[in-house]
C-alpha positions in Angstrom: 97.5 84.3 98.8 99.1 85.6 102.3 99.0 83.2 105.1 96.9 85.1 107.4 95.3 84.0 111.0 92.7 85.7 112.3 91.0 87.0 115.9 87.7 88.0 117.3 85.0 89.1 115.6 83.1 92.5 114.1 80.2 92.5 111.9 79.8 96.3 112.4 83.5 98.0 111.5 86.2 96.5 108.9 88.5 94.3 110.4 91.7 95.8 111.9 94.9 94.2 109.6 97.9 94.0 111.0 101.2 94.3 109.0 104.6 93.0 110.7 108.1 94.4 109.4 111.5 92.7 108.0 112.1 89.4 108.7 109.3 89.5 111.2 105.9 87.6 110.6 102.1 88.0 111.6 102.7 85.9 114.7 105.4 88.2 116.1 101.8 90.5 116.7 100.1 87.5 118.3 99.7 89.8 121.6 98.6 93.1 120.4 96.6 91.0 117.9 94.2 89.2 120.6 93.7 92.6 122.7 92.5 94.5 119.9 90.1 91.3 118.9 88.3 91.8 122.5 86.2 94.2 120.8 87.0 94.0 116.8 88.3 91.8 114.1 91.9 91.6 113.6 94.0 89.7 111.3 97.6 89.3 111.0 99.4 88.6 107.5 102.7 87.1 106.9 104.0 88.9 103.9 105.5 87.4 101.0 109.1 85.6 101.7 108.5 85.4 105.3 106.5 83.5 107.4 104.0 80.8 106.0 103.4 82.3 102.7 104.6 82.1 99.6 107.9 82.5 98.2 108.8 84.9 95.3 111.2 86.5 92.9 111.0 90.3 94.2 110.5 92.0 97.2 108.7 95.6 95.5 106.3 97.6 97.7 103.6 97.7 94.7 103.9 93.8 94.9 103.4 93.8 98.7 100.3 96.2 98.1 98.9 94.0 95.9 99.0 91.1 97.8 97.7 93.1 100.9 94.5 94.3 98.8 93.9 90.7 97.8 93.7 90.1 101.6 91.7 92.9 102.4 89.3 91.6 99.7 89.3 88.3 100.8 88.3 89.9 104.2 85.4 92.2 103.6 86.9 94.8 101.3 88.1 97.6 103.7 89.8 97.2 106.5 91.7 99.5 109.6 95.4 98.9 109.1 98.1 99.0 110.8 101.9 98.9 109.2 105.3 98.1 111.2 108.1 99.1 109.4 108.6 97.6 105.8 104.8 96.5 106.8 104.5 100.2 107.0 106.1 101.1 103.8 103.8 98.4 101.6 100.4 99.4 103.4 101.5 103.3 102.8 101.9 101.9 99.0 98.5 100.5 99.8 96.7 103.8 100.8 98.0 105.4 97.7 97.4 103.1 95.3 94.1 101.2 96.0 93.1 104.1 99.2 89.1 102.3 98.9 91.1 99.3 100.8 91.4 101.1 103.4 89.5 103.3 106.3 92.0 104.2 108.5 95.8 103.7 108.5 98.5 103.5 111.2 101.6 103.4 110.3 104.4 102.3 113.0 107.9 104.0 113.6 108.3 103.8 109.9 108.7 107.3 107.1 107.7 107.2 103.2 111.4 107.9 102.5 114.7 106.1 102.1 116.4 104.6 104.9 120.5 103.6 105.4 120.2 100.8 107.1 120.9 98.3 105.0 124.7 96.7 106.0 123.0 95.6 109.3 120.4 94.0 107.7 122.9 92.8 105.3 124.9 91.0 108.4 121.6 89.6 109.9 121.4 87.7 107.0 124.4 86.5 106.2 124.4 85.2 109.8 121.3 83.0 109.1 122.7 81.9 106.0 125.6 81.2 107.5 124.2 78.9 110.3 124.6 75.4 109.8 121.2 74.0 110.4 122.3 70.2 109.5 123.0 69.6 113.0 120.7 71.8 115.1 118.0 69.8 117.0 116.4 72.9 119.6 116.3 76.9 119.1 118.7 77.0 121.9 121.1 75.4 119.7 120.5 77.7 116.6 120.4 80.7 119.8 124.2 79.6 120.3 125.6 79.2 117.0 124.1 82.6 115.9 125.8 84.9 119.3 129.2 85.3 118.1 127.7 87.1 115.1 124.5 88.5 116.4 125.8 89.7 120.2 122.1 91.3 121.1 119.8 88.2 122.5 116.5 89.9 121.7 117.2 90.4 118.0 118.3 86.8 118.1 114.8 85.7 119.2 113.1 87.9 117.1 115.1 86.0 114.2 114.9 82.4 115.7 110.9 82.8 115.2 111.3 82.3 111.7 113.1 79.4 112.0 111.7 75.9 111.6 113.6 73.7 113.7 111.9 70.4 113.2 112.6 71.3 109.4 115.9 72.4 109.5 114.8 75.6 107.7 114.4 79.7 107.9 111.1 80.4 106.9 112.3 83.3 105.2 113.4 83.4 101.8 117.0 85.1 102.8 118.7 85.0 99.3 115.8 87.0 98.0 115.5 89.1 100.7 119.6 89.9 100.9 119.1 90.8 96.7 116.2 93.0 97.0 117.4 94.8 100.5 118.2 97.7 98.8 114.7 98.2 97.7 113.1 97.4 101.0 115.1 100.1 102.2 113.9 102.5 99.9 110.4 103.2 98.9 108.7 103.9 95.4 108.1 106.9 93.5 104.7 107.7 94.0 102.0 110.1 92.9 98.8 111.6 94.9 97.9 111.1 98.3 95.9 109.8 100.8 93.0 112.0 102.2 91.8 109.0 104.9 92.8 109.3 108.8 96.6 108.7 109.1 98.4 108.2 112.3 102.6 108.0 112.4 103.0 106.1 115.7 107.0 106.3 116.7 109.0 105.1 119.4 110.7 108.2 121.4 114.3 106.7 121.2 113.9 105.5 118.2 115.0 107.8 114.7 113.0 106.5 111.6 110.7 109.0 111.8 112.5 112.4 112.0 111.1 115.8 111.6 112.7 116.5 108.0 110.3 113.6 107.4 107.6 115.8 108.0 107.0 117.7 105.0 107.0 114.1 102.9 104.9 112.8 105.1 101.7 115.3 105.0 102.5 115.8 101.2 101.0 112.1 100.8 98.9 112.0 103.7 97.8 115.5 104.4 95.4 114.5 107.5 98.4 112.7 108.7 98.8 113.2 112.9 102.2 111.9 114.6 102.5 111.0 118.1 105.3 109.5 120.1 105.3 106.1 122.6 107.6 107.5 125.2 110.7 105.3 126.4 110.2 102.7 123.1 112.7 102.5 120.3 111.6 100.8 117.1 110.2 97.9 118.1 107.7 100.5 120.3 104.8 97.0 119.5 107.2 94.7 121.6 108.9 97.2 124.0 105.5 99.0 125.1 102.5 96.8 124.2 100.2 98.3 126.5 100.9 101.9 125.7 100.7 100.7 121.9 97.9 99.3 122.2 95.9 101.7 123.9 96.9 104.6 121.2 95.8 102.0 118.6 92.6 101.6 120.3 92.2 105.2 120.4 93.0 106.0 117.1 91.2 103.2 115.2 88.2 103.7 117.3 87.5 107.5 116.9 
């Protein structure tokens, strides 16, 4: 089962479940999480490899769907949910192949296609591997080691969340992750479609969800709508909470 944590309570709608991207983890959604909870449900996985669940053999989106439905079912049955990223990409897997999981389905700065981005992800990980952890004894320490090979301090953070200092550990299960990159970056072959509420939610600046995209996109999920958080790239969750929030509100709500 996913490690899961869970906010406010709902005994009228399906919860509202939260699904964090790459290397990322269902506290990196602690905010959003807790606003949304002031009037519903929410709960916030972390998905297989990262986080405090499990470890495993394979990264695959059909794998990742399975363990979200197992959630959902351990949660009521349905539920509202919301996908960053490779979250995204499995709770898109989701919709199509269990769509009774799921009401509505929000899916953030993140395409049903293929993506190139791969070599960066590549060197994130081998800088983690690469840290010594044998004599780190604060984050601070592990923020250091990791600049010369990771210059940009906010993707540091985002990566020192996974790690567990007082363990001398990453949470995440990087060699796994750095052999089965190339099929996060992808996504499966698929057949039917979605008919439930579908919102793509992207950053502005941001270019995983382009308009060529488009025709994929209501192919699978023909009530599909796309909007735009303006001045947010593609962490639009962390770089405009508020304005996130409120179109997840709005959308999950109506």
């Amino acid at each position: 089962m996913l490690a899961m944590q869970s906010h406010g309570s709902d005994d009228a709608r399906p919860p509202i479940l939260i699904v964090h991207g790459l290397f990322g983890s269902g506290r990196n959604w602690g905010v959003i999480a807790k606003r949304l909870a002031e009037t519903r449900r929410v709960v916030t996985v972390d998905l297989r490899n990262h986080g405090d669940s499990f470890h495993a053999e394979s990264q695959a989106y059909d794998e990742m769907a399975e363990d979200l439905a197992a959630t959902i079912d351990r949660i009521g049955g349905t539920a509202d949910v919301i996908g960053h990223s490779m979250g995204g990409k499995a709770a898109m897997t989701l919709a199509l192949a269990s769509p009774d999981h799921l009401r509505r389905l929000l899916i953030a700065d993140i395409a049903p296609v293929a993506y190139s981005h791969g070599e960066g992800h590549h060197a994130l990980i081998a800088a983690m591997q690469g840290l010594d952890l044998s004599g780190i004894t604060t984050r601070a320490e592990a923020d250091s080691a990791l600049e010369a090979d990771i210059p940009n301090p906010a993707v540091r953070a985002f990566l020192l969340q996974s790690l567990d200092v007082k363990e001398r550990r990453w949470k995440l299960n990087l060699p796994v992750l750095a052999r089965e990159l190339d099929r996060v970056m992808g996504f499966p072959e698929v057949d039917g479609a979605f008919e439930g509420p579908v919102l793509f939610l992207s950053g502005a600046d941001s270019d995983y969800v382009l308009p060529e995209h488009r025709p994929t996109i209501k192919t699978l999920f023909p009530k599909a709508r796309q909007a735009k958080i303006p001045e947010a790239g593609h962490w639009l969750h962390a770089e405009r909470p508020r304005a996130f929030e409120a179109a997840a509100r709005a959308f999950l709500d109506g």
